[in-house]
Residue, then its C-alpha position, 0 to 999 in steps of 0.5 A: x889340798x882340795x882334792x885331799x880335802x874331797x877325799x876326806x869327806x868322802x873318806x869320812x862321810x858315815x861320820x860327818x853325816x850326823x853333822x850335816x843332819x844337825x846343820x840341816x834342821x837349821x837350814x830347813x826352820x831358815x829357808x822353810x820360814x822365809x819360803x812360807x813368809x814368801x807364799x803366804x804374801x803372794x797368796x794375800x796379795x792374790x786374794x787382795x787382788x781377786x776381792x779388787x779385780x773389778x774396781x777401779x776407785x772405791x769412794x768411803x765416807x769420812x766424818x767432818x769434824x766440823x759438822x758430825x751430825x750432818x747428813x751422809x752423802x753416799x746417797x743413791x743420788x750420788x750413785x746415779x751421778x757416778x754412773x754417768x761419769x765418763x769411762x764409769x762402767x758400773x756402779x755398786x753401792x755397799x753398806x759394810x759393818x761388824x756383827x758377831x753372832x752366836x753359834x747354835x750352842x749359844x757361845x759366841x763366834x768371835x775370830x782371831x784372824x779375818x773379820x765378824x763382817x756385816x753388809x748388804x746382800x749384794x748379789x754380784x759378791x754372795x752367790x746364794x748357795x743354799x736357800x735365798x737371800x734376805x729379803x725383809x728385816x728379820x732375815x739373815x744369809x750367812x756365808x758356808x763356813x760360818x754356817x758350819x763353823x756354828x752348827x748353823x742350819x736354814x730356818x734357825x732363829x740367830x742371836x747376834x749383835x752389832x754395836x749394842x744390844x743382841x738381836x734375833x733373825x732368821x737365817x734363810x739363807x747360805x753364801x759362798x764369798x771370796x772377800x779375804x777377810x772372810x777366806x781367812x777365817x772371819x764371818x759373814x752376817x747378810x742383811x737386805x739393804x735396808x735393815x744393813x743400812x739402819x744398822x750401820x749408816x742411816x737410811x738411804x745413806x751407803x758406807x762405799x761406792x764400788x767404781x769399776x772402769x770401762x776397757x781404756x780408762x786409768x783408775x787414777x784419771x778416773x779417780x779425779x773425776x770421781x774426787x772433782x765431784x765430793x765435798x773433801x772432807x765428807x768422803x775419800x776416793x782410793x784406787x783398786x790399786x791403793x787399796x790392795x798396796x794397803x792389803x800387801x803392808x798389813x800381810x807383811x806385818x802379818x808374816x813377820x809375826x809368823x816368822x818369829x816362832x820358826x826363826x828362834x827354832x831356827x837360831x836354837x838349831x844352828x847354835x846348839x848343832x854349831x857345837x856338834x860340828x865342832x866336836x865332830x871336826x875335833x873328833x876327825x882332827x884327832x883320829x888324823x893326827x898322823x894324816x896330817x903329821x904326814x902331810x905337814x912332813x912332805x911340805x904342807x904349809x900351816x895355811x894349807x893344812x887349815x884351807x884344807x880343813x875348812x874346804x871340808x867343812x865348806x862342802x859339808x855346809x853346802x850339803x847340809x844347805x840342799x837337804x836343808x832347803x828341801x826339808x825346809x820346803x816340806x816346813x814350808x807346805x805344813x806350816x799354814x795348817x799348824x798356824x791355822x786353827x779356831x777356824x782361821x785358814x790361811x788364802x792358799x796358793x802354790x809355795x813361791x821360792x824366791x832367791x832370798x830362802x836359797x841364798x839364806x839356806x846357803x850362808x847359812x849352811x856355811x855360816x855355821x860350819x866354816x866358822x866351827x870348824x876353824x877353831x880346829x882347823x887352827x888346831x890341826x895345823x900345829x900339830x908337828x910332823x914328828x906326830x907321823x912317827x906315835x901310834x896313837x893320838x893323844x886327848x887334847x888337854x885342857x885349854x888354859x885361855x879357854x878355863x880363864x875365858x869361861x871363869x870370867x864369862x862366869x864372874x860376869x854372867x853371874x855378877x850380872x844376874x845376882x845385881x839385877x835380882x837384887x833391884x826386883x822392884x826396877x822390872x824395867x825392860x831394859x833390865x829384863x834384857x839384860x837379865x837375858x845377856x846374863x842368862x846368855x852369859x852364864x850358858x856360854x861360861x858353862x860350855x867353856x868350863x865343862x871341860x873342867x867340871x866334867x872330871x869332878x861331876x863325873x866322878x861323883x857317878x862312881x858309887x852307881x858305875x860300881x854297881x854296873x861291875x866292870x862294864x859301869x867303872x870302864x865307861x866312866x874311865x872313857x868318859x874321863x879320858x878325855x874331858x874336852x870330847x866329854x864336854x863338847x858331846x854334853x853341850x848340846x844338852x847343855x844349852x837345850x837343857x838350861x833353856x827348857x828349864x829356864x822357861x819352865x820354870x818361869x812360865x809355871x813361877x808366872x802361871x801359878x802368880x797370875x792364878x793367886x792375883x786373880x784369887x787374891x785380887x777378884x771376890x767375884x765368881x763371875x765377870x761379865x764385861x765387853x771384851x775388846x768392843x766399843x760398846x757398853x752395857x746396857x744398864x738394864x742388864x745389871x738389874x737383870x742379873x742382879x735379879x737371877x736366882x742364886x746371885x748375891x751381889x752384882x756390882x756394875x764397872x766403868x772402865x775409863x783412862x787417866x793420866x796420872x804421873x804423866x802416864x795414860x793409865x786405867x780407871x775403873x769406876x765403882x760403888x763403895x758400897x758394894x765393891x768391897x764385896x766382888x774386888x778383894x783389895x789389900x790396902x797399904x793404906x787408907x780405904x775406899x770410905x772416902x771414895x766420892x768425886x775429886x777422890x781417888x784410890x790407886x795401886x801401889x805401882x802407881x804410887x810409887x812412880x808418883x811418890x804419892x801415898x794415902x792423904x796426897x795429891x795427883x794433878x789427874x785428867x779423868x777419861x776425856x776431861x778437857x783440863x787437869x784436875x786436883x784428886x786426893x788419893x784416899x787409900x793405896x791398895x796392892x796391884x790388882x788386876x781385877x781393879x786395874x790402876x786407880x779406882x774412883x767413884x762411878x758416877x765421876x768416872x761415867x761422866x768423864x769417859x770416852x762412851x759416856x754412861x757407859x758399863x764396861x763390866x759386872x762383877x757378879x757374885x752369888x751360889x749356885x749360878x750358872x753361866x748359862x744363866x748370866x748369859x740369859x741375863x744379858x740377853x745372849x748378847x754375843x758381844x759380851x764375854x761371860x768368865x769365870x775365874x779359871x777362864x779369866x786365868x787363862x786369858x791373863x796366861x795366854x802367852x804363858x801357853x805360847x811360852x809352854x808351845x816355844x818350850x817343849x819345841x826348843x826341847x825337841x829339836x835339843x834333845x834331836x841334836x843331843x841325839x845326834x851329838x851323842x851318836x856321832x861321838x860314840x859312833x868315832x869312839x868306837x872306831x878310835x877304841x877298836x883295838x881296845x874293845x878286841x882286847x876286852x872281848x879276848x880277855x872274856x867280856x861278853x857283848x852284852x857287856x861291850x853294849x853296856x859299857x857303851x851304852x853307860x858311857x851314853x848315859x854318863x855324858x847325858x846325866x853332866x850336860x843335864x846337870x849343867x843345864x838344870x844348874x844355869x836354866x834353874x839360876x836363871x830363871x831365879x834371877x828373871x823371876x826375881x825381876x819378874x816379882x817387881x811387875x807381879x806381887x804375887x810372883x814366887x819362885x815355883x819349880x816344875x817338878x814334873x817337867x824338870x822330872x820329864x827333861x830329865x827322863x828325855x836327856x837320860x833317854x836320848x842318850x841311851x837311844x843314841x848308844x844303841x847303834x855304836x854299842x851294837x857295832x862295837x860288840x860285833x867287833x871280832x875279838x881277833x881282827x880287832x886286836x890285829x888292826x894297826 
């Protein structure tokens, strides 16, 4: 029987090559992701271990709790002293920060991956490439990239900042660096030690001492010398080995984030191409009906009909997993560029193929196809061996345990949906995950109903195949004719469909909600705050902007924490008098009159989890507050994003917060203002963000644009299979229906006909599973939008309607490209030899 099982898939291979195809895509997202996540972390770890190579303990500093302001201790002095340490080497003092500068049009050079670092010039770590090093406050190097990447040249005058206002320098000088936090697309600001040291510690003062070891000398022996001679709770000894151990734990949190885009590429391929391996064996079993009759009649057993069956499928797997593994390495090589961008490279190094991608590649490869074929396997092996003695194989009929199963899958998914739509205020994430099982549900119930959906949807194409003559009224007669292939062939774009409609329809519902919560929620035209910096703004900039032309209103924010109900949440700080004009809030209740110290105004979320409304009491901790304090709520306002959880009076909530004094944000309001001109007033400081609405829209979206990139992949490598799927199944109904196809060419039909009729029959199976798809992505994105309004007031159901309409079009497309080959073969058949084939 394994023999027997060879020769079919030799026999067959024309036709199970598209199934390999499908499983192959899988294989290669799978093997490609975990190769990439491989070499990406060797390629860290040898980064981490090149910035290391020469030190063998690193001494920081580290703040004592119990004497804050008391002098550094990373002095030269003690510098000195470690360099007479027995088995010491040499000694490099460093002075290490942040500092973000501008680009020379004036916009800021803020990086996603690496660091905006700031040191001393060290002339051991930053070769000078161009120009010189700096030499006297005043005087900046920065690194090749960064001068690139800001269109920076020698001699220009650089806006930049550390930890407060914007400072202006000279850049003398270019660098080359191979510190990994830079490489991977950070920057890099050079200062003379002195000005480095005023910026970032205090004078004389170093933020680490880089020990390296003499030849013989273990880095922890020499760590304990070193640690024997520091106060333990002024400063921290670490070896070069600890410290890239540390850079190897970041990396692997930093691949798995990678991963997680690849790897639902991946299960979408493998579930979607699960459904052609399905049909494809199916397909087979039917076109073998007398095979195996005559198999069975000889004395093949049940068990080995189904061995046999399964052995093709397995060797199917294990060819799909080599071509899988090597286009994966090809994923693998392309994957760094398109995770590269603004800028930020990954360390480049050689692709490492471990054991783990090729065994995963393998049990994948076969994990798919195995299991799918067993379904009809087990099919096969009932059929009886009197099948020997009929001329042709009949269409399997309805399964009733699989109509009963999906029924109820149905009922469920759909009961599951309607109940958690209905408790739209409980958005909880618990209920967001069942939401999806119910999603997941109803998809599984509609491929298992498709067989008995497809002859009524189908039929109701009858008024448009009439108007295609007879070649449209035979291709809707050939996708009647057997329902079960109809819906197998259908449910690749079936699941591609409902998904990409699903997430559409929510990203656009979200979109268009988070664009009417800024209209409704910010009267300002512009924000200007500190983005993600510990630092405030400088009150003298609020008088600066208030006082540019075209500006009517410049209302100053502090931003600070409370714990109200239990729960750390934000509080922002404002004037009465002028927040009315730059926040738009929409009270439920009460107003902000009585805004003053004890007082307090909170958003409708946080009244309802606390059960207290307008003219109530809330036992709240302000910002670092040491106790817990009574604050009467004055008003309840609809959620707003622009005035965040709750909104005191400033002054009260300056006071009270971790950076006291402090200006988190400006809303300005005005006509005819410019960005350019804000940022003038607040000195160019690099630190500080300048947004408009549209710009604050687009931030509060920005994983409504990883959604869109999730999207319109998982609709590519669908609408692939699809295709796949589609030219498989006609490719095998062509040969089924060879003597037929004769006989229509002998009774006067045109190849051209013959191509229409094929390419019609596409075009019908693609628009039922489209169909399908649109009706269970459409309710399910109706049912997750609906709890998606319980966290978002101004979420509204907004369908799509241009990429509805594109998805349609792809489906409708797909399936005509897929026809093009079956419909061409199938009208080369000659008329004579067709009707003579047995």
């Amino acid at each position: 029987m394994l023999t027997t099982a060879l020769r079919n898939v030799l026999a067959h291979k024309a036709r199970l090559l598209m199934t390999v195809l499908a499983v192959c895509l899988g294989v290669a997202f799978v093997s490609g992701t975990l190769v990439f996540a491989d070499s990406t972390a060797a390629a860290h770890r040898a980064a981490a271990s090149r910035d290391f190579a020469d030190v063998a303990v690193s001494v920081t500093a580290k703040e004592s709790p119990s004497a804050p302001d008391a002098p550094g201790v990373l002095t030269d002095a003690l510098a000195h002293r470690l360099a007479e340490v027995p088995g010491v080497a040499a000694v490099r003092p460093s002075v290490d920060g942040t500092a973000v500068l501008n680009a020379a049009d004036g916009t800021p050079l803020r990086v996603k991956r690496g660091t905006n670092l700031a040191a001393a010039y060290d002339p051991a770590r930053h070769p000078v490439a161009e120009g010189r090093a700096p030499a006297a406050e005043g005087e900046i190097a920065v690194d090749r990239g960064t001068a690139s990447a800001g269109g920076l040249h020698l001699g220009d005058p650089v806006t930049l900042a550390t930890d407060g206002p914007a400072l202006t320098a000279r850049l003398v000088g270019t660098v080359t660096t191979r510190d990994s936090r830079v490489t991977a697309g950070g920057t890099l600001v050079l200062f003379d030690r002195a000005t480095a040291q005023k910026l970032f510690s205090t004078p004389g003062n170093y933020t680490g001492i880089d020990v390296s070891a003499e030849p013989g000398t273990g880095q922890d022996e020499l760590a304990e010398r070193i640690e024997g001679m520091l106060p333990a709770d002024r400063a921290e000894v670490t070896t070069g080995q600890a410290q890239v151990a540390q850079q190897a734990l970041y990396v692997g949190t930093l691949t798995r984030g990678y991963q997680k885009m690849p790897m639902v590429f991946a299960g979408v391929a493998l579930f979607v191409g699960s459904f052609l391996v399905v049909n494809t064996f199916t397909m087979l079993i039917s076109r073998r009906t007398r095979e195996i009759a005559l198999l069975r009649a000889v004395g093949a057993t049940r068990r080995q009909v189904v061995r046999s069956l399964l052995a093709e499928a397995a060797l199917v797997g294990v060819v799909a997993s080599a071509l899988g593994f090597v286009l994966g390495l090809g994923v693998a090589a392309v994957l760094p560029d398109l995770l590269s961008g603004d800028g930020a490279r990954l360390p480049e190094g050689p692709l490492v193929i471990g054991a783990r991608p090729v065994a995963a590649a393998l049990f994948v490869g076969v994990g798919v196809t195995v299991p799918a074929a067993w379904l009809p396997s087990r099919r096969a092996a009932r059929i009886a061996p009197v099948e020997a003695l009929r001329s042709a194989a009949r269409p399997a009929g309805r399964s009733r345990p699989r109509t009963v199963a999906g029924a109820a899958l149905l009922l469920l998914g759909t009961g599951l949906l309607v109940s958690l739509a209905g408790s739209a205020e409980d958005a909880s994430e618990e209920n967001l995950r069942s939401a999806m099982l119910g999603c997941g549900v109803l998809v599984v119930a509609l491929v298992l109903l498709a067989p008995v959906l497809a002859p009524p949807v189908v039929r109701l194409t009858g008024p448009l195949a009439r108007r295609f003559g007879t070649a449209g009224l035979l291709a809707r007669q050939n996708a009647l004719r057997d329902p079960r292939r109809t819906a197998a062939t259908a449910a690749t774009l079936l699941i591609s469909t409902a998904l990409v409609s699903g997430l559409a329809t929510i990203g656009n519902s979200t979109g268009r909600a988070l664009d009417r919560q800024a209209a409704a929620g910010l009267g300002a035209d512009y924000v200007i705050s500190t983005g993600d910096t510990m630092t405030g703004l400088d009150p003298a900039a609020v008088r600066r902007v208030a006082g540019t032309p075209g500006v009517r209103t410049a209302s100053a924010v502090a931003d600070s924490t409370a714990v109200i109900g239990g729960r750390v949440r934000e509080v922002s700080g404002v004037d009465p008098a002028d927040a009315s004009a730059t926040m738009r809030l929409d009270f439920v209740s009460g107003s902000l009159q009585d805004l003053g110290p004890g007082r307090i105004a909170v958003s409708s979320s946080v009244a309802r989890e606390t059960g207290v409304g307008a003219g109530g009491r809330l036992n709240t901790r302000l910002g670092r507050g040491a106790e817990f304090t009574e604050y009467t709520v004055v008003g309840v306002y609809r959620d707003n994003p622009t005035a965040r959880d709750a909104v005191g009076a400033r002054d009260e909530v300056q006071r009270d917060s971790y950076l006291p004094g402090s200006l988190q944000r400006i809303l300005v309001r005005g006509d005819g203002v410019s960005e350019g001109a804000l940022r003038t007033a607040v000195g160019n400081n690099p630190l500080l963000k300048v947004q408009d609405r549209a710009a604050l829209v687009r931030e509060a979206a920005g994983t409504t644009g990883d959604l869109l990139t999730l999207m319109y992949g998982l609709l590519a490598i669908g609408v692939l299979i699809s295709g796949l799927g589609i030219v498989n199944t006609l490719a095998m109904s062509v040969a089924e229906r060879t003597r037929e196809i004769g006989a229509l060419r002998a009774l006067g039909m045109d190849r051209a006909a013959v191509r229409r009729m094929i390419r019609l029959e596409a075009l019908t199976v693609a628009a039922f599973g489209t169909l399908l798809g649109l009706a269970g992505g459409l309710f399910g994105a109706w049912a997750v939008g609906a709890l998606a309004g319980g966290a978002l007031d101004q979420y509204a159901l907004a369908l799509p309607w241009g990429t509805l309409a594109l998805l349609c079009l792809a489906s409708l497309a797909v399936g005509a490209l897929a026809a093009a080959v079956p419909a061409r073969r199938a009208a080369a058949l000659s008329p004579l030899e067709a009707v003579a084939e047995a």
